[in-house]
Backbone as JSON Lines, residues from 0, in Angstrom:
{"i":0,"aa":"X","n":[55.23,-38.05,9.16],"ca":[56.14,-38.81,9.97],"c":[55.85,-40.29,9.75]}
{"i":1,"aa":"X","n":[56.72,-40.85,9.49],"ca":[56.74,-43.04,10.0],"c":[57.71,-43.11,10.54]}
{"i":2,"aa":"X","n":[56.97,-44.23,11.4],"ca":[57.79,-44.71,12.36],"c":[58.63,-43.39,13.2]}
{"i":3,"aa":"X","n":[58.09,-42.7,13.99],"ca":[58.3,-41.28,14.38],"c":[59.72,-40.67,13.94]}
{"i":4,"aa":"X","n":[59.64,-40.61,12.67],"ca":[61.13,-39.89,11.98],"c":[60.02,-39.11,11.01]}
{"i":5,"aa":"X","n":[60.83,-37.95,10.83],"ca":[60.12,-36.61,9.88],"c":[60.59,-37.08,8.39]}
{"i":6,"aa":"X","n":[59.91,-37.62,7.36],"ca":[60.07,-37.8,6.22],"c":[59.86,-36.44,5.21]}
{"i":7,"aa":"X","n":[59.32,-35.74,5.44],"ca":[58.91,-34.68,5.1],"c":[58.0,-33.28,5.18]}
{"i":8,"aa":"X","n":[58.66,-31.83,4.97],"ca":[57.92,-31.03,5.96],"c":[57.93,-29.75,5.02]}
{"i":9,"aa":"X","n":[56.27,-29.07,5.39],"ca":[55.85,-28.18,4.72],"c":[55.77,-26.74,5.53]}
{"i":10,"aa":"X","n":[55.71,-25.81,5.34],"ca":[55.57,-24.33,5.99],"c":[54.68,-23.64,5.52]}
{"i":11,"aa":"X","n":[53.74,-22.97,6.04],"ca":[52.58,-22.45,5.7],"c":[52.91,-20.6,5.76]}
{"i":12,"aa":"X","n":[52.07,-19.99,5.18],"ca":[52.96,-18.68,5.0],"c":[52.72,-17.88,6.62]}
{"i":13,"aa":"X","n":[53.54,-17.04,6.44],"ca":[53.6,-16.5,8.13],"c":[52.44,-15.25,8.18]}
{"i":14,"aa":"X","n":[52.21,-15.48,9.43],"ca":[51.11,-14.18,9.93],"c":[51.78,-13.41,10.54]}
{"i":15,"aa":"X","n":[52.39,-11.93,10.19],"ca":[52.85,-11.08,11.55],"c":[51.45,-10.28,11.37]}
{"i":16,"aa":"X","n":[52.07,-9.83,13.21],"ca":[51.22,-8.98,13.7],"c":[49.47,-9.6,13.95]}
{"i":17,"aa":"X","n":[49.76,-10.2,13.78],"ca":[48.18,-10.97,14.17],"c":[47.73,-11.55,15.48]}
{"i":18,"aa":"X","n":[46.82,-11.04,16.43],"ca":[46.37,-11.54,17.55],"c":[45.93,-13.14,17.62]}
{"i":19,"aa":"X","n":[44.82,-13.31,16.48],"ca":[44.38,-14.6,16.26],"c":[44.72,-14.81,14.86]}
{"i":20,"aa":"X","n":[45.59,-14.78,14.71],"ca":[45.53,-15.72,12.78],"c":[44.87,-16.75,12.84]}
{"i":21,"aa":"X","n":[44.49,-17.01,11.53],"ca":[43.53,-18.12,10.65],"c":[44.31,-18.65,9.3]}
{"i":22,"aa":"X","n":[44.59,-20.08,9.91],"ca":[45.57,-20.63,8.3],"c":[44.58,-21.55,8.11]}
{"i":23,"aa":"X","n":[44.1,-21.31,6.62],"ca":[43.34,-21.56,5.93],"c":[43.94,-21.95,4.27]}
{"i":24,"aa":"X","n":[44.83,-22.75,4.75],"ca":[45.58,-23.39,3.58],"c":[46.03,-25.01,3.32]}
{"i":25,"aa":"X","n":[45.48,-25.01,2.08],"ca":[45.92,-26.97,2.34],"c":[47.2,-26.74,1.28]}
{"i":26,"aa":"X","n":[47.4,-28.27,2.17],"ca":[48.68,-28.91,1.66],"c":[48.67,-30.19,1.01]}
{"i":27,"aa":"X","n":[49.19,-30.58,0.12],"ca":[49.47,-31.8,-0.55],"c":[50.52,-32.65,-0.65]}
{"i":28,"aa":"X","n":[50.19,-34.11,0.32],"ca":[51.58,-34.99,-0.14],"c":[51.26,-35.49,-0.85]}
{"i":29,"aa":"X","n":[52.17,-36.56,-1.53],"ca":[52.11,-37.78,-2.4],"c":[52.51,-38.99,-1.91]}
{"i":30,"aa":"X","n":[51.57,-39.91,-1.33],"ca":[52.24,-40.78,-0.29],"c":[51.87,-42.06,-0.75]}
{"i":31,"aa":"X","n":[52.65,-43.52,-1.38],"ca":[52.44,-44.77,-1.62],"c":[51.21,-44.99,-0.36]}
{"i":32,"aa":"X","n":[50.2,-45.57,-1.46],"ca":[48.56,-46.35,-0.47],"c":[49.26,-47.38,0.81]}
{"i":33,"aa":"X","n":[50.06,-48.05,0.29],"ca":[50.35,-48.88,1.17],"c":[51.43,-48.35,2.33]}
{"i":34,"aa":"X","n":[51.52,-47.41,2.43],"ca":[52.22,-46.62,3.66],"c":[51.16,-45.65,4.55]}
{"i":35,"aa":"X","n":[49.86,-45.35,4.15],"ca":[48.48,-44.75,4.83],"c":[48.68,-45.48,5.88]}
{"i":36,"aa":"X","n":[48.88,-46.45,6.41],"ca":[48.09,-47.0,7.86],"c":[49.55,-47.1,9.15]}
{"i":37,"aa":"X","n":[50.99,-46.21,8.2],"ca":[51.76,-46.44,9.3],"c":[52.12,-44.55,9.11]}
{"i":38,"aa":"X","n":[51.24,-43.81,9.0],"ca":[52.24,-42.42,9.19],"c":[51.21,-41.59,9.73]}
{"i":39,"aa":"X","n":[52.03,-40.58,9.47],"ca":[50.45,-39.32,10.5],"c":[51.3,-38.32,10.25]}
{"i":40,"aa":"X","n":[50.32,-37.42,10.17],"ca":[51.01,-35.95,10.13],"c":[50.55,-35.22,11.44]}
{"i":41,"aa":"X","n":[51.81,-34.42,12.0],"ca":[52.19,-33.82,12.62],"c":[52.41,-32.47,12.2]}
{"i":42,"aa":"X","n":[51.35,-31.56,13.06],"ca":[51.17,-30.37,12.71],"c":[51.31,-29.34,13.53]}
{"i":43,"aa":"X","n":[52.42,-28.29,13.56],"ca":[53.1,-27.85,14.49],"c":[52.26,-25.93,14.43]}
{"i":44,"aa":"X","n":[52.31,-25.49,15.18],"ca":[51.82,-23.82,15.62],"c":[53.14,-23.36,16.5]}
{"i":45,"aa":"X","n":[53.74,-22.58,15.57],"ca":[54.7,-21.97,16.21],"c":[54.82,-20.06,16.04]}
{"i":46,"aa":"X","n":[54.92,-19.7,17.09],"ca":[54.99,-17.86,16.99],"c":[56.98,-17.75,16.75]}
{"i":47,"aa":"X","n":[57.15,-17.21,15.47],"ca":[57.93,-16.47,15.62],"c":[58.37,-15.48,16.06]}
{"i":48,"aa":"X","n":[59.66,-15.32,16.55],"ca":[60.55,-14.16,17.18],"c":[60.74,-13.19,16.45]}
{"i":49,"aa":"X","n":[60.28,-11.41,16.64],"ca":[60.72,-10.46,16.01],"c":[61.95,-10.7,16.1]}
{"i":50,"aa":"X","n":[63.62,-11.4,16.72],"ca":[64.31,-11.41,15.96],"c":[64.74,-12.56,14.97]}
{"i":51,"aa":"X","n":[65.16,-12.31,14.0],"ca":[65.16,-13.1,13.45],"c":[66.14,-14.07,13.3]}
{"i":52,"aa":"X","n":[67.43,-13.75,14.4],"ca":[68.09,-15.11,14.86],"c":[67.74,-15.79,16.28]}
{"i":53,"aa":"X","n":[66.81,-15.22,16.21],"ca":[66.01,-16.29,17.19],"c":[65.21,-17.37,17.15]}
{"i":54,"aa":"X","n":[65.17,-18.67,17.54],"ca":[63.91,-19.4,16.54],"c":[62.97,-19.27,17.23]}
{"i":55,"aa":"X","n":[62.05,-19.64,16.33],"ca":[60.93,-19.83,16.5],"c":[60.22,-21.23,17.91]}
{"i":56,"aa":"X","n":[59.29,-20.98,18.68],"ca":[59.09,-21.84,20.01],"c":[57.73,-22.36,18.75]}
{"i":57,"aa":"X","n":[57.48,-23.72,19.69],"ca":[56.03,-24.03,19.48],"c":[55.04,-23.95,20.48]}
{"i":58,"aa":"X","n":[54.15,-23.47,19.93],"ca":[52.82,-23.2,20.58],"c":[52.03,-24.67,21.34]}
{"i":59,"aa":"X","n":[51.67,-25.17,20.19],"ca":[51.36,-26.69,19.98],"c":[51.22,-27.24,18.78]}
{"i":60,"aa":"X","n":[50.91,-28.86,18.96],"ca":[50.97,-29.42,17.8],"c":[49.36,-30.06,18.01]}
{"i":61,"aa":"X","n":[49.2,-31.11,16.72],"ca":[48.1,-32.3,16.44],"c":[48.71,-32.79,15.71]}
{"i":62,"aa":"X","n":[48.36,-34.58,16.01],"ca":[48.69,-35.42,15.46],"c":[47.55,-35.89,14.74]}
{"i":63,"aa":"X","n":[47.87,-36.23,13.41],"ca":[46.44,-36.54,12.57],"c":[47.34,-38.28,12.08]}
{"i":64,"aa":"X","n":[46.35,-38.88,11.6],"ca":[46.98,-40.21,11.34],"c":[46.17,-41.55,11.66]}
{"i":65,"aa":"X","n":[46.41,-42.51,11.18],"ca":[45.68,-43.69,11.16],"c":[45.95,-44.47,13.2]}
{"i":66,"aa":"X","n":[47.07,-44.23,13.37],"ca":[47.42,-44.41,14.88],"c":[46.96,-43.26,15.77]}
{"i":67,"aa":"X","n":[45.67,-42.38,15.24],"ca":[45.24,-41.05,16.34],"c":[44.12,-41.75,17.32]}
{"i":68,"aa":"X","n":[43.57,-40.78,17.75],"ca":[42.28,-41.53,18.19],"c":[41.85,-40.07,18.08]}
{"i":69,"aa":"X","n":[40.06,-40.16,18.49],"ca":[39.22,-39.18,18.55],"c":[39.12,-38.04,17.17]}
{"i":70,"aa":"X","n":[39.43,-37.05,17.41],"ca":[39.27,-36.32,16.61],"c":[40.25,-36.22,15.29]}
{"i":71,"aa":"X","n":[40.74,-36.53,15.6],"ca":[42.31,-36.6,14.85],"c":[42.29,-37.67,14.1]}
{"i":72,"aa":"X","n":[41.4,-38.9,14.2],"ca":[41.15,-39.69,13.59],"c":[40.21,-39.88,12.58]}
{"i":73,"aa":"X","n":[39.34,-39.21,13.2],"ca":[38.14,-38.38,12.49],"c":[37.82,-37.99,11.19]}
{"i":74,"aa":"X","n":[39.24,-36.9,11.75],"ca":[40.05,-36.05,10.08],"c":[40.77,-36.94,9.08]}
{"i":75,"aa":"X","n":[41.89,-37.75,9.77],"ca":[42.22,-38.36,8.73],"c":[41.19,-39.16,8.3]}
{"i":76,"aa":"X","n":[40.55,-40.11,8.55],"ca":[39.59,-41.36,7.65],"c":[38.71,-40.24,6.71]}
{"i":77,"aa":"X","n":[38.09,-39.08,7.27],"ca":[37.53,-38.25,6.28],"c":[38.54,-37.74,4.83]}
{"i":78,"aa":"X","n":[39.7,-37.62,5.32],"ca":[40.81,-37.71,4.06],"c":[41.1,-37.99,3.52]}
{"i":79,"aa":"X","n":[41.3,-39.77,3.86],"ca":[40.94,-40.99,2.82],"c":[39.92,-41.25,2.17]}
{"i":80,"aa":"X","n":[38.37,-41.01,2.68],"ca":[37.34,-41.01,1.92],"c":[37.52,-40.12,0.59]}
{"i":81,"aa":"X","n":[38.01,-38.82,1.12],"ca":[37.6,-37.85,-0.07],"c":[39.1,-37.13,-0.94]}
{"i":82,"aa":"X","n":[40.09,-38.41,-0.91],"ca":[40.84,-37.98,-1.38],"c":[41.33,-37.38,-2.5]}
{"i":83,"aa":"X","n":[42.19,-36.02,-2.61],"ca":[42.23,-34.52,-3.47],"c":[41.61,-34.0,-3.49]}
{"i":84,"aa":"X","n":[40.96,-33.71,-2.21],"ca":[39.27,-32.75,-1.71],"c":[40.16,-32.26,-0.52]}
{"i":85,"aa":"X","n":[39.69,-30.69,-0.3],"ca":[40.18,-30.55,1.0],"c":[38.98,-30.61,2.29]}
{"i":86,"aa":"X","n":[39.91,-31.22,3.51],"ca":[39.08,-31.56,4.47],"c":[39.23,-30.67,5.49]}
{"i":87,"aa":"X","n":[38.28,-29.62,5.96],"ca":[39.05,-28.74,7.0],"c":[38.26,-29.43,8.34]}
{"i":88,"aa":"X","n":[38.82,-29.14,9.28],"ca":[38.52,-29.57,10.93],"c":[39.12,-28.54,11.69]}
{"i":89,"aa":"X","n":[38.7,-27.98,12.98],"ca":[39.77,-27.44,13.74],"c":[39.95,-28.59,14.82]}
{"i":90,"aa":"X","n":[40.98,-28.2,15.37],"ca":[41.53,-29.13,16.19],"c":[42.16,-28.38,17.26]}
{"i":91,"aa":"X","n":[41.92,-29.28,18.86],"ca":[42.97,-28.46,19.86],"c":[43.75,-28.52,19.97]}
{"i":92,"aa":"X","n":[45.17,-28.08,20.4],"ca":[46.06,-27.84,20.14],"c":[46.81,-28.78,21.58]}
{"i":93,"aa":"X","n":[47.85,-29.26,21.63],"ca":[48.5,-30.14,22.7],"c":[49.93,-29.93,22.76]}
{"i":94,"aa":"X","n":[50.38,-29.68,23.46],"ca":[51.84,-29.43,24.29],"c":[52.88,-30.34,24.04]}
């Protein structure tokens, strides 16, 4: 996200039937250096509907990004350090 508009968005593969799933998958943007200190990614947990014209609700999200604080901030500056390394963190989840 910049400037809170969705520039671009990824989907991670789906878990059915799972009590606790575990996504354990990275993702890769390609983002101009000089745009790092105005965006953040926004990372959504959503349970899909057995039907399938139903959508999908969200669970919760995290905001990761140079404008986070605490933990979330954490992750990203560790991202920039070790960038095309993956950085895993868990994170709590917010409404």
């Amino acid at each position: 996200m910049q400037q809170s508009k969705k520039i671009h968005k990824k989907k991670t593969s789906t878990k059915k039937a799972e009590r606790s799933p575990i996504f354990n998958e990275s993702m890769m943007f390609s983002v101009p250096a000089h745009t790092l200190s105005t965006i953040q990614l926004r990372l959504t947990v959503a349970e899909a509907s057995p039907n399938p014209s139903t959508k999908a609700f969200a669970v919760g999200h995290v905001i990761v990004g140079a404008q986070a604080t605490g933990r979330s901030l954490n992750h990203w500056n560790q991202m920039l350090t070790a960038l095309r390394k993956p950085v895993a963190m868990w994170h709590t989840l917010r409404k």
